[in-house]
PDB file of N, CA, C, O and CB in Angstrom:
ATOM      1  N   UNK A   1      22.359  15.970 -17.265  1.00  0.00           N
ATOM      2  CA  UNK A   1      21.654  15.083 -16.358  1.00  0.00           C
ATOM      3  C   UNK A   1      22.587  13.951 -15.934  1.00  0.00           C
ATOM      4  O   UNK A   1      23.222  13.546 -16.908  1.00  0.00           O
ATOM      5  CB  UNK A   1      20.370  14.524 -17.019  1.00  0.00           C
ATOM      6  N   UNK A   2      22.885  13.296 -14.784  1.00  0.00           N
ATOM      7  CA  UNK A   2      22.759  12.630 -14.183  1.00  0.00           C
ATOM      8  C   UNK A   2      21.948  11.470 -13.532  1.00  0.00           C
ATOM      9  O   UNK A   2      21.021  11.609 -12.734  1.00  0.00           O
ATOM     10  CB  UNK A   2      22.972  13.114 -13.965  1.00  0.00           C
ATOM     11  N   UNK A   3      22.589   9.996 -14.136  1.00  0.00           N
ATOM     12  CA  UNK A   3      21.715   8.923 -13.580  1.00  0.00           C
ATOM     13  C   UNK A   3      22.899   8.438 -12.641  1.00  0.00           C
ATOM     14  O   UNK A   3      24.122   8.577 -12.678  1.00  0.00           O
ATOM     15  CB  UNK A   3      21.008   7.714 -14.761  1.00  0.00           C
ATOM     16  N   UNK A   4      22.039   7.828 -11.810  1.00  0.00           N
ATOM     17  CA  UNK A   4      22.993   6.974 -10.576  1.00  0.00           C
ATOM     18  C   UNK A   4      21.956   6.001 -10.648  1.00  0.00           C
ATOM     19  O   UNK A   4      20.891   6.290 -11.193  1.00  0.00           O
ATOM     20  CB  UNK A   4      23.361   7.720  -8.778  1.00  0.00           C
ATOM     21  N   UNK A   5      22.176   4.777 -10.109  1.00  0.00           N
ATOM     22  CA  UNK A   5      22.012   3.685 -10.054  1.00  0.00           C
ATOM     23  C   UNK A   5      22.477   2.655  -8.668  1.00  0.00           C
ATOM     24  O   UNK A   5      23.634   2.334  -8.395  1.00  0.00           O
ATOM     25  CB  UNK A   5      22.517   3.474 -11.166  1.00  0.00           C
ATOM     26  N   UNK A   6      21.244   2.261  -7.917  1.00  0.00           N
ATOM     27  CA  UNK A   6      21.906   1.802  -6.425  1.00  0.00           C
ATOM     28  C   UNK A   6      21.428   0.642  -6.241  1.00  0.00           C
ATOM     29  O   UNK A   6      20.532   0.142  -6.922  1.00  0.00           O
ATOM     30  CB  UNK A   6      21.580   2.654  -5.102  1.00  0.00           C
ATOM     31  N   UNK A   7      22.162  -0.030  -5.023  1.00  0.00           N
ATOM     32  CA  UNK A   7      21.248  -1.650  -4.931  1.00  0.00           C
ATOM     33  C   UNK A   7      21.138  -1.280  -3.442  1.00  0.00           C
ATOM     34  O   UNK A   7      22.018  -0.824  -2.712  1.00  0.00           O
ATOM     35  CB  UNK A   7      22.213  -3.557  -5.382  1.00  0.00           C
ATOM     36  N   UNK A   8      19.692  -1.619  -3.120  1.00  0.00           N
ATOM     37  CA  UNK A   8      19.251  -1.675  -1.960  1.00  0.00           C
ATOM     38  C   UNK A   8      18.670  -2.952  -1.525  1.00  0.00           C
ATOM     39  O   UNK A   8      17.490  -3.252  -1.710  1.00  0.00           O
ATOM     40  CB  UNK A   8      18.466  -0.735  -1.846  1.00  0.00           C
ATOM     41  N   UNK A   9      19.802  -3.919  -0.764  1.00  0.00           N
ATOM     42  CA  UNK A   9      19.620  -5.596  -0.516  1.00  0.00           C
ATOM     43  C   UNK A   9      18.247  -5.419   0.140  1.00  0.00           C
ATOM     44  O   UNK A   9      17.439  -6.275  -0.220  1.00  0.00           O
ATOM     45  CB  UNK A   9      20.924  -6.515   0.629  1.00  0.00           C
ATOM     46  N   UNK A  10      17.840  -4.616   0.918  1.00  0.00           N
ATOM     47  CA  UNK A  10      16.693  -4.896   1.917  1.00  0.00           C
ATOM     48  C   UNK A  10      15.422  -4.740   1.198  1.00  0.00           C
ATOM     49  O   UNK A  10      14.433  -5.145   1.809  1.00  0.00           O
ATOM     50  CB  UNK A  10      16.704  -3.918   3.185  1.00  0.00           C
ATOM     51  N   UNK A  11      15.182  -4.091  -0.311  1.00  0.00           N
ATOM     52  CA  UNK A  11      14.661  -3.684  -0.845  1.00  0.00           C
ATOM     53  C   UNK A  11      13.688  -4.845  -1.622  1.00  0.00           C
ATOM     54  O   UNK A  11      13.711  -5.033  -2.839  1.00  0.00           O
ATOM     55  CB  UNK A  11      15.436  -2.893  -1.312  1.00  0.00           C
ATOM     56  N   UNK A  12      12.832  -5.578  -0.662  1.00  0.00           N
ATOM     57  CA  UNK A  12      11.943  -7.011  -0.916  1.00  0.00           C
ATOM     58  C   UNK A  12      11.035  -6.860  -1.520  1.00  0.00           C
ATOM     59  O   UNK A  12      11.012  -7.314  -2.664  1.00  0.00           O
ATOM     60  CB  UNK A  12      11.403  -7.728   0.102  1.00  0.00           C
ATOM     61  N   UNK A  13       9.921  -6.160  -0.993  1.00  0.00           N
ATOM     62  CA  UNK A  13       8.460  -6.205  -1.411  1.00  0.00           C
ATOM     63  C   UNK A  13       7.897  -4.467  -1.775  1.00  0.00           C
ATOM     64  O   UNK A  13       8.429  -3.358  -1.831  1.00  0.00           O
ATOM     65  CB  UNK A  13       7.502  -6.997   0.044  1.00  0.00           C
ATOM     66  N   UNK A  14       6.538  -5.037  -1.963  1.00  0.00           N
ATOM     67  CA  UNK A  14       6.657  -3.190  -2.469  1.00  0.00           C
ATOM     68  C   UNK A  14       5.905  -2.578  -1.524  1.00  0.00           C
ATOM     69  O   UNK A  14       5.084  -1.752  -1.922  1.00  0.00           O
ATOM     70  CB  UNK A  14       5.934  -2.629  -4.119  1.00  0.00           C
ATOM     71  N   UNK A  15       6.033  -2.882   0.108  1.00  0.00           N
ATOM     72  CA  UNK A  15       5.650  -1.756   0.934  1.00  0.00           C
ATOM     73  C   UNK A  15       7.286  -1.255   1.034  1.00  0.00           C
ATOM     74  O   UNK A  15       7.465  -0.143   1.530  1.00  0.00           O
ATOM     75  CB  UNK A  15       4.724  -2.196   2.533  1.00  0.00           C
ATOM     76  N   UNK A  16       8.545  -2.068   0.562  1.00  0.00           N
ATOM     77  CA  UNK A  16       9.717  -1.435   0.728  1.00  0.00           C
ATOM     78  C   UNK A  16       9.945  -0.136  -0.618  1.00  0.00           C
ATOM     79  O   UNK A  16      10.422   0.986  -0.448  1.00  0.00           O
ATOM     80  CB  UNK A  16      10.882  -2.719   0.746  1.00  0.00           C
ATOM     81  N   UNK A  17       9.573  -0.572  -1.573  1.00  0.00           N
ATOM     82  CA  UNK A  17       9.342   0.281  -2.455  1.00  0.00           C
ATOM     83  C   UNK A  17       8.754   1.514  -2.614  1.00  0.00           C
ATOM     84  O   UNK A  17       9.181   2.459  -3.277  1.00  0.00           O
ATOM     85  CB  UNK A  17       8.974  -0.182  -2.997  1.00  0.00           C
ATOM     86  N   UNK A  18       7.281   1.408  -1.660  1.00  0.00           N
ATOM     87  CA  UNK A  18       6.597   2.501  -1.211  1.00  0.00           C
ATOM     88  C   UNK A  18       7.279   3.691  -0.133  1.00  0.00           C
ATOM     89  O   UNK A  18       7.353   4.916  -0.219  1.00  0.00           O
ATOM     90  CB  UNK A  18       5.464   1.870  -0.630  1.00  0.00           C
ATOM     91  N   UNK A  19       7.751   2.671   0.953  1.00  0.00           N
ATOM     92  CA  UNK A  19       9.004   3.527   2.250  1.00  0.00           C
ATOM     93  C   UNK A  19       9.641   4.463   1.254  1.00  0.00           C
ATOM     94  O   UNK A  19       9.368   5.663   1.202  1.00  0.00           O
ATOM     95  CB  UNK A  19      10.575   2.298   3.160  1.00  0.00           C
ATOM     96  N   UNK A  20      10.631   3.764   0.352  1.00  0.00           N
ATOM     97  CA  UNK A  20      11.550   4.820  -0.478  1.00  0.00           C
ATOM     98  C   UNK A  20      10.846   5.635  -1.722  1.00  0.00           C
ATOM     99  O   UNK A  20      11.488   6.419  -2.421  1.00  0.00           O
ATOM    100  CB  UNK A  20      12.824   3.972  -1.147  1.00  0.00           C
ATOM    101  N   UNK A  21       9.697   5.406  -1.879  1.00  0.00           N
ATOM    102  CA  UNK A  21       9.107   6.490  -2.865  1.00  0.00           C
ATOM    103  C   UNK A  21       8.857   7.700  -2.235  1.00  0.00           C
ATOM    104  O   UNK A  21       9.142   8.810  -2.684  1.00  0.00           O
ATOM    105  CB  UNK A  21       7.815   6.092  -3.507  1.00  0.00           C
ATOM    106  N   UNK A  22       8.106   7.352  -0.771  1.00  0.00           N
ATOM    107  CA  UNK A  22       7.332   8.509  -0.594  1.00  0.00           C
ATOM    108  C   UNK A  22       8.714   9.404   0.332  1.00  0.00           C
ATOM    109  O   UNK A  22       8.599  10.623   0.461  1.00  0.00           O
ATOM    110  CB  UNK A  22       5.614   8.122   0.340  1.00  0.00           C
ATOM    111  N   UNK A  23       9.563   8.914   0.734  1.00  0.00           N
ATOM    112  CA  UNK A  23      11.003   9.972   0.666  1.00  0.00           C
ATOM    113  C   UNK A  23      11.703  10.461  -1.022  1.00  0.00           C
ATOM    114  O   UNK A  23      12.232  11.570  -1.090  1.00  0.00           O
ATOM    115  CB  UNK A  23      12.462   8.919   1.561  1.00  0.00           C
ATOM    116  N   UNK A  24      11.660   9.709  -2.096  1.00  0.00           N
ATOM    117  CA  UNK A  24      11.929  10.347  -2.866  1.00  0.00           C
ATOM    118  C   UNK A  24      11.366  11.428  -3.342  1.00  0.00           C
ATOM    119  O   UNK A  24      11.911  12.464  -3.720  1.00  0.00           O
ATOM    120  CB  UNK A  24      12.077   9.797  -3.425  1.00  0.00           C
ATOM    121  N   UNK A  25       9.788  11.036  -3.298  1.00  0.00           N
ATOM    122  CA  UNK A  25       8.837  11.963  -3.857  1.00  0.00           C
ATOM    123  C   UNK A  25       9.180  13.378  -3.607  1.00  0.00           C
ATOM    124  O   UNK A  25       9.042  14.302  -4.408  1.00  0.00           O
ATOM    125  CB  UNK A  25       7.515  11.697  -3.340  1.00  0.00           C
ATOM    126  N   UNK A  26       9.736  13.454  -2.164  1.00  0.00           N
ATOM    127  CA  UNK A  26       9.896  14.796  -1.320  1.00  0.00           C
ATOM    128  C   UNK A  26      10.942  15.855  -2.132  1.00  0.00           C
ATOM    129  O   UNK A  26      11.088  17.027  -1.787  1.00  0.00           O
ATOM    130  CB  UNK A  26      10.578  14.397   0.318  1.00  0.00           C
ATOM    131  N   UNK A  27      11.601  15.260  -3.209  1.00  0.00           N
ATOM    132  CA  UNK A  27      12.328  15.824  -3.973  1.00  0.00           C
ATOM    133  C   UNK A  27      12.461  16.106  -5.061  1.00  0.00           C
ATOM    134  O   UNK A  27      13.370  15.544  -5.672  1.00  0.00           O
ATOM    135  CB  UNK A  27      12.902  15.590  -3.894  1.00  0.00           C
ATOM    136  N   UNK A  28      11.631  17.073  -5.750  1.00  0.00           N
ATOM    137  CA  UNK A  28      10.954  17.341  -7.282  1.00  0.00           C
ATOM    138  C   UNK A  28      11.870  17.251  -7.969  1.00  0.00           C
ATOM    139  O   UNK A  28      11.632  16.384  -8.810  1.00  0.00           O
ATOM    140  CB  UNK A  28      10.261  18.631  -7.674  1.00  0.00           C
ATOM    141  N   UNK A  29      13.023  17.758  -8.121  1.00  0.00           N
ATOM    142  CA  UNK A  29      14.039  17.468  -9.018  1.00  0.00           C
ATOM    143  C   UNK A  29      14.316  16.556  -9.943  1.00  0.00           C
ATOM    144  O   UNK A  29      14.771  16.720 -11.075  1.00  0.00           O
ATOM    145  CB  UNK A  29      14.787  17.395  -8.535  1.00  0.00           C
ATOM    146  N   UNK A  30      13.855  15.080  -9.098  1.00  0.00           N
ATOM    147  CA  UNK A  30      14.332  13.766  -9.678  1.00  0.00           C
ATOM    148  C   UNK A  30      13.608  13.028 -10.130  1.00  0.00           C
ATOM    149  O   UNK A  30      12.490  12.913  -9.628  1.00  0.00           O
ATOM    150  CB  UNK A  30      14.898  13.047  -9.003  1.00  0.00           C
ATOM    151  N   UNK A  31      13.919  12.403 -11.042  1.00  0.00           N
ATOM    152  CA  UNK A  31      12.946  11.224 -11.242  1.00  0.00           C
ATOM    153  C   UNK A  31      13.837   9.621 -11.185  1.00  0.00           C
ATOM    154  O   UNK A  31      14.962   9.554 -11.682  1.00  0.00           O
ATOM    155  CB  UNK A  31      12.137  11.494 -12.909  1.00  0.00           C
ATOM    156  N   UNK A  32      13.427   8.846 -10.770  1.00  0.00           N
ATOM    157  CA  UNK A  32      12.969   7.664 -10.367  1.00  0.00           C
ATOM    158  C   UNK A  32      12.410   6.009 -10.608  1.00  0.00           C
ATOM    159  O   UNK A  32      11.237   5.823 -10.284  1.00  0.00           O
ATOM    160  CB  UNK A  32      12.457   8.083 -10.064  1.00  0.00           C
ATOM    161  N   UNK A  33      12.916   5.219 -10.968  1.00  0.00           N
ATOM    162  CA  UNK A  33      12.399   3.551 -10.951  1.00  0.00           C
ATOM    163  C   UNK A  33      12.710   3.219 -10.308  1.00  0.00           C
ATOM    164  O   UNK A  33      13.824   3.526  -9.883  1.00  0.00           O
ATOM    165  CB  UNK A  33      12.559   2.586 -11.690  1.00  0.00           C
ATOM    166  N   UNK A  34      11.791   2.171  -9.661  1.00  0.00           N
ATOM    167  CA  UNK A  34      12.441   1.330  -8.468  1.00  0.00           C
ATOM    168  C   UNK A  34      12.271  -0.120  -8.755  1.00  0.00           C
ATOM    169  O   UNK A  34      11.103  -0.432  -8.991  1.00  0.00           O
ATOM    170  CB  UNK A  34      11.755   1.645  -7.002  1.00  0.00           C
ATOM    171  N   UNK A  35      13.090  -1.027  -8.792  1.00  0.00           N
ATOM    172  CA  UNK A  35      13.158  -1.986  -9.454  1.00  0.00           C
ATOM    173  C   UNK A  35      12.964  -3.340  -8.092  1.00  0.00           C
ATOM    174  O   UNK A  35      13.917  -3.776  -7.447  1.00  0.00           O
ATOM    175  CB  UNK A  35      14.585  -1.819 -10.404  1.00  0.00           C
ATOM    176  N   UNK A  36      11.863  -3.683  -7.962  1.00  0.00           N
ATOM    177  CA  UNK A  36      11.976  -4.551  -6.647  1.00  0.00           C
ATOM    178  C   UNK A  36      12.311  -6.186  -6.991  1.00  0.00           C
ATOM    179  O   UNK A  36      12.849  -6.919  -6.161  1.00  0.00           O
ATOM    180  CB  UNK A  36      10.432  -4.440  -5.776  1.00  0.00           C
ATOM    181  N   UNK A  37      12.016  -6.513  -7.983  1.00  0.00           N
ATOM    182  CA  UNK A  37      12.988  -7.553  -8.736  1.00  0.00           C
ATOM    183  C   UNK A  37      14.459  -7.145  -8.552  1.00  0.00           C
ATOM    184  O   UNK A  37      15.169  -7.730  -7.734  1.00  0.00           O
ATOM    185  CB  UNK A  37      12.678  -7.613 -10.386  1.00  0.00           C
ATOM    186  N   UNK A  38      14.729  -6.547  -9.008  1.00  0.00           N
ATOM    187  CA  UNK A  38      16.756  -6.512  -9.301  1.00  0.00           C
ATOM    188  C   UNK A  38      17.078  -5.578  -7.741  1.00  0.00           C
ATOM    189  O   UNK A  38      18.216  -5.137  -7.581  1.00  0.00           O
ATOM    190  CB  UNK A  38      17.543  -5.100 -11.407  1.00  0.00           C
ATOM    191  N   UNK A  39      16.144  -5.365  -6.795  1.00  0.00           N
ATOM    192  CA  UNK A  39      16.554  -4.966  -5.633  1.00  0.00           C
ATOM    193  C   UNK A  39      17.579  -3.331  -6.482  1.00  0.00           C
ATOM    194  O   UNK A  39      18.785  -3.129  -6.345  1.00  0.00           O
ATOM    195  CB  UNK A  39      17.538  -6.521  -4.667  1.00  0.00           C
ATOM    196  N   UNK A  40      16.920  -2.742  -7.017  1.00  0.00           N
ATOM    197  CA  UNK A  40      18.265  -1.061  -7.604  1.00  0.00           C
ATOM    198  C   UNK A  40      16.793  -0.602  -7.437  1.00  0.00           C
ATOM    199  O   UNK A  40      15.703  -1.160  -7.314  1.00  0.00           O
ATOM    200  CB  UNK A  40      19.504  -0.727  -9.828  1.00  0.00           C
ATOM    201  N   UNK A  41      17.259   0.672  -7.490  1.00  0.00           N
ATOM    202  CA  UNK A  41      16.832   2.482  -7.721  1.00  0.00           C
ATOM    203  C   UNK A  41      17.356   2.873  -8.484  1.00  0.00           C
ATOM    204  O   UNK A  41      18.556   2.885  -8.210  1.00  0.00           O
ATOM    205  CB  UNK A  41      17.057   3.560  -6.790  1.00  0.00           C
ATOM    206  N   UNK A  42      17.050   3.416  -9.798  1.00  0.00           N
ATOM    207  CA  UNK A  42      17.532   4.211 -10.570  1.00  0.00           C
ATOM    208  C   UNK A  42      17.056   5.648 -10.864  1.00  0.00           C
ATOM    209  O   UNK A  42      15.994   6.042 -11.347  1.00  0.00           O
ATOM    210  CB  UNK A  42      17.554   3.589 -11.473  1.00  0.00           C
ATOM    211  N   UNK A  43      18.025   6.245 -10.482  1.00  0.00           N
ATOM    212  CA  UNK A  43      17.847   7.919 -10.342  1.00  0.00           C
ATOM    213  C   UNK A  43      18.293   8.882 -11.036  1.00  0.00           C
ATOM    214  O   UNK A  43      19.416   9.343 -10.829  1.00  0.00           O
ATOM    215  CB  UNK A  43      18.261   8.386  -9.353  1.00  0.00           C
ATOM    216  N   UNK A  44      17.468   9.350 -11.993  1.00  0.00           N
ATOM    217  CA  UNK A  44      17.535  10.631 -12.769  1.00  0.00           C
ATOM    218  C   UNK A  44      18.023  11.763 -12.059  1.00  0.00           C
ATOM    219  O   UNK A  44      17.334  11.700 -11.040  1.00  0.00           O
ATOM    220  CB  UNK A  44      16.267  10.996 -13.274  1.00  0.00           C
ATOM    221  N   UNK A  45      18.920  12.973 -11.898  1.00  0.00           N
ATOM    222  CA  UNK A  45      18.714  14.433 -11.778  1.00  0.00           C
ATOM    223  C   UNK A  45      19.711  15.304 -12.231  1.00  0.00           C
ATOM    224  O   UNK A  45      20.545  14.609 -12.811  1.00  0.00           O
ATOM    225  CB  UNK A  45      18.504  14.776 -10.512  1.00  0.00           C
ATOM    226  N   UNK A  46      20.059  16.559 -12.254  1.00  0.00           N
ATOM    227  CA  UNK A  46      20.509  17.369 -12.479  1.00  0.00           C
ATOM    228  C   UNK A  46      21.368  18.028 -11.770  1.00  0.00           C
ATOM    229  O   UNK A  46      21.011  18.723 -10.819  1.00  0.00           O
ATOM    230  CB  UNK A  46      19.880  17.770 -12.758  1.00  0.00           C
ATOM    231  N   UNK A  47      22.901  17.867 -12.226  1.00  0.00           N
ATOM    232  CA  UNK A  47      23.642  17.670 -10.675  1.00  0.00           C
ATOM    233  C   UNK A  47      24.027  19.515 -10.706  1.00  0.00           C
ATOM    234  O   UNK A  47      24.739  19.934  -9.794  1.00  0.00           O
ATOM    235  CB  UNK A  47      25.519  16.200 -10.617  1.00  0.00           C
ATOM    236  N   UNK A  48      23.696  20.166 -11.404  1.00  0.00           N
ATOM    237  CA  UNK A  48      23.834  21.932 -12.024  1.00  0.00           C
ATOM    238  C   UNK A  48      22.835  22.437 -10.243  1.00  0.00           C
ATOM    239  O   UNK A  48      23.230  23.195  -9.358  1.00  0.00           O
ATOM    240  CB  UNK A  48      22.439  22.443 -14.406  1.00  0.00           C
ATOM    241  N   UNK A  49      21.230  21.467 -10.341  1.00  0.00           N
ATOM    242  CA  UNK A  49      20.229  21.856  -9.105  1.00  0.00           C
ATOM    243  C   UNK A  49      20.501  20.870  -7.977  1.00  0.00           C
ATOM    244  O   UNK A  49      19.893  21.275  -6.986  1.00  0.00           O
ATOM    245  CB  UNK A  49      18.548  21.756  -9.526  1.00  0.00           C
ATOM    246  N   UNK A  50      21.017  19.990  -7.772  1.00  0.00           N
ATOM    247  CA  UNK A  50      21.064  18.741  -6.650  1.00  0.00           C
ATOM    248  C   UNK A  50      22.426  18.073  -6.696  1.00  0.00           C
ATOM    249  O   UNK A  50      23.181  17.734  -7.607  1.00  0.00           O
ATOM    250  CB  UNK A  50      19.884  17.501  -6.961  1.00  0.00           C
ATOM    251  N   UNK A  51      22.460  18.007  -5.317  1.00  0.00           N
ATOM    252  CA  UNK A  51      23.756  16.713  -5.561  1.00  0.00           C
ATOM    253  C   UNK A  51      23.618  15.467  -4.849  1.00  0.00           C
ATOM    254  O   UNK A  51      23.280  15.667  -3.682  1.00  0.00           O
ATOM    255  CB  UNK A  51      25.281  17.170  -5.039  1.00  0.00           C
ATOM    256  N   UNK A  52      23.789  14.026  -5.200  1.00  0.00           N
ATOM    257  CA  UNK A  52      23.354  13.303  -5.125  1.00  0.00           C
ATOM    258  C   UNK A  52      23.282  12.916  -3.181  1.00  0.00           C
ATOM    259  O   UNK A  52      22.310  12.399  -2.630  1.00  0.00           O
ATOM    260  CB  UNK A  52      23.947  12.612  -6.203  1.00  0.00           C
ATOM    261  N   UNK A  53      24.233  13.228  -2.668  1.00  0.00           N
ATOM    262  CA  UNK A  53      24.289  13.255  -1.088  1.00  0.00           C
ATOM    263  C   UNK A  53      22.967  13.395  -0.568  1.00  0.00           C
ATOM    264  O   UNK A  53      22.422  12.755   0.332  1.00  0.00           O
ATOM    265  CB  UNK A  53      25.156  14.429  -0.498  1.00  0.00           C
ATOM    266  N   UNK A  54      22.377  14.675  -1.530  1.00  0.00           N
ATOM    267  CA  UNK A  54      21.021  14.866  -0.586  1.00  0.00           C
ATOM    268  C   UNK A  54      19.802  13.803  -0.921  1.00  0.00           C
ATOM    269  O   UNK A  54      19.006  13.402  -0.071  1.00  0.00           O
ATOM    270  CB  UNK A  54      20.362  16.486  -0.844  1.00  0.00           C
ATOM    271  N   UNK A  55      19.797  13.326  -2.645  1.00  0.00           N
ATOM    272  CA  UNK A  55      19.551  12.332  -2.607  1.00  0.00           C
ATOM    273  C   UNK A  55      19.337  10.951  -1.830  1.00  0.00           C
ATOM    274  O   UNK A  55      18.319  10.309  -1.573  1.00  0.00           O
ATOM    275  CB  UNK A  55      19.946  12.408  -3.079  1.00  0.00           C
ATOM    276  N   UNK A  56      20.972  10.704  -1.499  1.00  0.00           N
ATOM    277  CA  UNK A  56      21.331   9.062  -0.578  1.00  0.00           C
ATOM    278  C   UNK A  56      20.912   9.668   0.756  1.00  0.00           C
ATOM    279  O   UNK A  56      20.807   8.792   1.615  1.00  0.00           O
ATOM    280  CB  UNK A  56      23.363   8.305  -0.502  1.00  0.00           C
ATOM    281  N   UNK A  57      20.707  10.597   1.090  1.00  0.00           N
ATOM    282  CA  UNK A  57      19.833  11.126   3.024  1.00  0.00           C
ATOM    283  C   UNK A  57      18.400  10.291   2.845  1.00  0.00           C
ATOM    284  O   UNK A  57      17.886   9.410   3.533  1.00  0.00           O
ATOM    285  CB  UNK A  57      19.226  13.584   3.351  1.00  0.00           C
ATOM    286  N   UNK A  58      18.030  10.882   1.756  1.00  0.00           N
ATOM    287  CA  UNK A  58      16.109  10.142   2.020  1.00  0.00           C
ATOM    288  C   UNK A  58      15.959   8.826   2.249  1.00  0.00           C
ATOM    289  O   UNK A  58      15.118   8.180   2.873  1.00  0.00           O
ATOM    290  CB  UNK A  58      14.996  10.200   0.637  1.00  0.00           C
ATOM    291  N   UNK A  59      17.377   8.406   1.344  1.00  0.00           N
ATOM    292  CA  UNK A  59      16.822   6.896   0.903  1.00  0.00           C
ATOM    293  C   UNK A  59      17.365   6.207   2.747  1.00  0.00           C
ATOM    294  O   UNK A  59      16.901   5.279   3.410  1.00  0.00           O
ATOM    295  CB  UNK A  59      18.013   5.954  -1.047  1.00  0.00           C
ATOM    296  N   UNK A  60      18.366   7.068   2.997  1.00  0.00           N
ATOM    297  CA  UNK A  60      19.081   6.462   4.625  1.00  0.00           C
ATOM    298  C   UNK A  60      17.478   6.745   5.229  1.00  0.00           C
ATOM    299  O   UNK A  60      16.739   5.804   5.516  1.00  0.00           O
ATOM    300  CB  UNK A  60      20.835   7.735   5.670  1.00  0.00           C
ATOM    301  N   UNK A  61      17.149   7.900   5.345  1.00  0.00           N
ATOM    302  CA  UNK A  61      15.791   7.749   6.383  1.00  0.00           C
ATOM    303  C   UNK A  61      14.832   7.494   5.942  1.00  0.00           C
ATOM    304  O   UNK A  61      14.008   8.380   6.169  1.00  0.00           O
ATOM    305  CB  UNK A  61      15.345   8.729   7.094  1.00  0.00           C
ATOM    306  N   UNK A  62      14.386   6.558   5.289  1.00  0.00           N
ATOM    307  CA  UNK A  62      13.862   5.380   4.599  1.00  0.00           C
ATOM    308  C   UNK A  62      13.814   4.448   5.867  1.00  0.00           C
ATOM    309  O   UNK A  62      12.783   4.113   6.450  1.00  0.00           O
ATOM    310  CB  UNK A  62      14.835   4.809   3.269  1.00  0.00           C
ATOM    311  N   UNK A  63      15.106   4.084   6.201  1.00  0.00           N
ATOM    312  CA  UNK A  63      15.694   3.133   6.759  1.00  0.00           C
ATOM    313  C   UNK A  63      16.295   2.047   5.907  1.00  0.00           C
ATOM    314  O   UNK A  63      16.196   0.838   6.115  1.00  0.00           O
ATOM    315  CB  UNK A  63      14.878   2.693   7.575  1.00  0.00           C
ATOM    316  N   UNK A  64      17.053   2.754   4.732  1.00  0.00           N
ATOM    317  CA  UNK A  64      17.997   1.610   4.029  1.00  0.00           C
ATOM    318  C   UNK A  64      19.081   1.624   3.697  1.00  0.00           C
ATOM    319  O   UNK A  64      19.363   2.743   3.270  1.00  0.00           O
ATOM    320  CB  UNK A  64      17.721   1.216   3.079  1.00  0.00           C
ATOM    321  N   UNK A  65      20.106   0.770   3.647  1.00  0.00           N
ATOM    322  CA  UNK A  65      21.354   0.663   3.550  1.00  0.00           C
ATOM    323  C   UNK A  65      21.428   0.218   2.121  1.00  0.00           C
ATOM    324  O   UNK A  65      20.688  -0.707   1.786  1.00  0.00           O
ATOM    325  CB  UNK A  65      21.959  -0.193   4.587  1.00  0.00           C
ATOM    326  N   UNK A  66      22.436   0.904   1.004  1.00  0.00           N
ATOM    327  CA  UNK A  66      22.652   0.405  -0.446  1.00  0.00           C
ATOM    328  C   UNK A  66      23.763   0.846  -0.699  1.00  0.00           C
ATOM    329  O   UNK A  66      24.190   1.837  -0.107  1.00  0.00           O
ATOM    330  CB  UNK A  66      21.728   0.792  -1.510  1.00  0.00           C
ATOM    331  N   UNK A  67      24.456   0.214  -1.616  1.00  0.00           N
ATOM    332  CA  UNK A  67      25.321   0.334  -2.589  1.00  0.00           C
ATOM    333  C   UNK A  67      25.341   1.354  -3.599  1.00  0.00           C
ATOM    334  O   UNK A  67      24.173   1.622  -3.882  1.00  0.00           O
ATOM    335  CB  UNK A  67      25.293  -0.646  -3.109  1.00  0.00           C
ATOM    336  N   UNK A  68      26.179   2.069  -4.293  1.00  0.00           N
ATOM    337  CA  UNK A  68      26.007   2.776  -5.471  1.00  0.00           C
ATOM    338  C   UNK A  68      26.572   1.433  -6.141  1.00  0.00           C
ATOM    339  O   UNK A  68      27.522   0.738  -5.781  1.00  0.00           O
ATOM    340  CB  UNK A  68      26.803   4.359  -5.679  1.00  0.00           C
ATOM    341  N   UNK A  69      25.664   1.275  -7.268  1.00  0.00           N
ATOM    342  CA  UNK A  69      26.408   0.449  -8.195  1.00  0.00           C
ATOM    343  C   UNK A  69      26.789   1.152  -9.577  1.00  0.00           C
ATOM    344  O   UNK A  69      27.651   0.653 -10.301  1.00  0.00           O
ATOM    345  CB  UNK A  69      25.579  -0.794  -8.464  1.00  0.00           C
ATOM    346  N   UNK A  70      26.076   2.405  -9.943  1.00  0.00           N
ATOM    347  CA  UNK A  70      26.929   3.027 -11.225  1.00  0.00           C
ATOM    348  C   UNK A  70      26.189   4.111 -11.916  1.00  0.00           C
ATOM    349  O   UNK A  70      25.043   4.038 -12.360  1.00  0.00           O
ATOM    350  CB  UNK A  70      27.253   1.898 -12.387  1.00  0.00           C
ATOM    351  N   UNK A  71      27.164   5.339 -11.956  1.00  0.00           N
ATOM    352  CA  UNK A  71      26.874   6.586 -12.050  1.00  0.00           C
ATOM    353  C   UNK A  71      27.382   7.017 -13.936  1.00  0.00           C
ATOM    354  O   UNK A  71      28.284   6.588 -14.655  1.00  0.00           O
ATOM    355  CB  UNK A  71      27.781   7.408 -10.642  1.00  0.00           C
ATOM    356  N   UNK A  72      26.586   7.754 -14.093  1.00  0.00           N
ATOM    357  CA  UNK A  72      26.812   7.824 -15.602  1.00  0.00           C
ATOM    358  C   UNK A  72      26.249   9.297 -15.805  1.00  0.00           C
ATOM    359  O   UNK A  72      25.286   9.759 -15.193  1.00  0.00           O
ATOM    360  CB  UNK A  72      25.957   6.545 -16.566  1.00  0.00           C
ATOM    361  N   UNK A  73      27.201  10.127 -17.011  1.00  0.00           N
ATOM    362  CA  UNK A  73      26.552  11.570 -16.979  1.00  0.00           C
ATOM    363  C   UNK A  73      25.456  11.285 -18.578  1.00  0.00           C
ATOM    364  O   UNK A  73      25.825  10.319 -19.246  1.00  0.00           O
ATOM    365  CB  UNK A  73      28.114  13.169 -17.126  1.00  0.00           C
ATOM    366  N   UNK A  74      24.532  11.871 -18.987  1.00  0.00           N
ATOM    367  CA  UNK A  74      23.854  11.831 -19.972  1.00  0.00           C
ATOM    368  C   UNK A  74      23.403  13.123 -21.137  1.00  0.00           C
ATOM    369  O   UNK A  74      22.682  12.862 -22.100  1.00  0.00           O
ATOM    370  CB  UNK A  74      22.944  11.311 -19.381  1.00  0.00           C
TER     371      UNK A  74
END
């Protein structure tokens, strides 16, 4: 497994939280916190079934711009 870890500055309130859930949701693979205090996403998956690219697409048509701040294998 695979966690990644991102900061999404635009990431304020939790209808912004909601925008990027219901694109994550679309992707069973993964699981998910969204931290609207510390403005991150932290993302569980399995890089053997997914790779994270297709991941960072949802969160772009979301409509958000982020950072990776730190990837770790588990």
């Amino acid at each position: 497994m695979t966690v990644v870890k991102i900061h999404v500055p635009e990431l304020t309130c939790s209808s912004c939280a909601m925008a990027i859930e219901k694109k994550l949701t679309k992707i069973p693979e993964i699981k998910f916190q969204i931290g609207i205090v510390t403005r991150t996403v932290k993302i569980t998956y399995d890089e053997t079934v997914l790779n994270k690219e297709t991941i960072f697409q949802q969160i772009k048509k979301a409509g958000y711009d982020f950072d990776e701040v730190e990837t770790k294998q588990l």
